[in-house]
C-alpha positions, 0 to 999 in steps of 0.5 A: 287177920283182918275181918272184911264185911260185905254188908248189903240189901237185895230185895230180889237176890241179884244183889246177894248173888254180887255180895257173895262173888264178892266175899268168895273173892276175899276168901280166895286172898286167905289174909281176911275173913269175911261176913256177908250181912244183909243191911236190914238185919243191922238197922236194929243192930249198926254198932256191930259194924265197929267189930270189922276193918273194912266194909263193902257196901252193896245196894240195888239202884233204884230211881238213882240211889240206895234202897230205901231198907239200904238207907234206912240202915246209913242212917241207923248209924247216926251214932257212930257218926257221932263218936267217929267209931268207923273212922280210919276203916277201909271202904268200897261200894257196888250196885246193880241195875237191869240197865247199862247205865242205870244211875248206877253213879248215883248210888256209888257216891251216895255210899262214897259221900256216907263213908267220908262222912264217917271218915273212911277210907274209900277204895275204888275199882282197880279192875281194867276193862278187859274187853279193850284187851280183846276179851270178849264184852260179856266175858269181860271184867269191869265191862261197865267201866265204873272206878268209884265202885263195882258196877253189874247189870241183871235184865229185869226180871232175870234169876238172881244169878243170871249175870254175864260171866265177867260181872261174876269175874269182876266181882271176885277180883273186886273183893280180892284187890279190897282184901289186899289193899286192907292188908297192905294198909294194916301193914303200913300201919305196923310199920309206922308204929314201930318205927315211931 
């Protein structure tokens, strides 16, 4: 079975709540386990990213880019950049911000350009906009339209899980299409080898 870690930084919970909408929507497919792991609890400790075959990254948009402690954690893994231990894993990437729009782009290739570095492989958002088939805005799954990544918005100031329901929505489908994917990788990769 594959082992999926949503690993992220959430400095007032807005964040953690997207990380677990997202893990309940890996679960929900039954072909991974996942891990939810905050960022700075691996900064001492990257080399336990090498255990997992797909990473979902998760980081606040803050001035256009990752949290500091986020980044802090990136650059702990100098060292598995350098024996290209991470290459090969599947990758995706989320953020948050209190506005619409937030530079919340920013943030995605930042953890996009980090991941080709470590020469993962990058999964984006498969969900369409719903709200073009009349669902209702808030109601409505990927409702920022963001493709590189999963997108969500929290008023500042707001409880940690106070999102609109198609954030919540979006997330769960975010991770159950990550899961599957990394499952229909794994089993190109069987095939490949036996037909080798």
């Amino acid at each position: 079975m594959n082992k999926i870690a949503v690993v992220y930084h959430s400095a007032h919970g807005h964040t953690a709540f997207i990380a677990g909408e997202i893990a309940e929507g890996v679960a929900a497919q039954g072909d991974a386990t996942v891990a939810v792991l905050k960022a700075e609890a691996l900064i001492a400790r990257p080399d336990e990213l090498v255990a997992y075959d797909g990473l979902i990254l998760g980081s606040p948009t803050y001035l256009g880019g990752v949290s500091g402690v986020f980044k802090t954690m990136m650059d702990a893994t100098g060292g598995l950049w350098k024996r290209q231990e991470l290459a090969g894993k599947l990758a995706a990437g989320f953020t948050v911000s209190s506005l619409p729009a937030g530079d919340k782009q920013s943030t995605l290739q930042s953890m996009f350009t980090f991941c080709m570095q470590h020469g993962m492989i990058w999964v984006g958002n498969a969900v369409l906009p719903e709200q073009h088939s009349g669902v209702a805005y808030d109601e409505a799954s990927n409702r920022l339209g963001s493709w590189t990544g999963l997108m969500a918005q929290a008023r500042h100031g707001a409880p940690s899980d106070a999102f609109p329901p198609g954030d919540s929505k979006g997330a769960r489908l975010f991770g159950a299409n990550f899961s599957r994917t990394l499952a229909r990788v794994g089993r190109a990769q069987i095939v490949e080898r036996v037909a080798a």
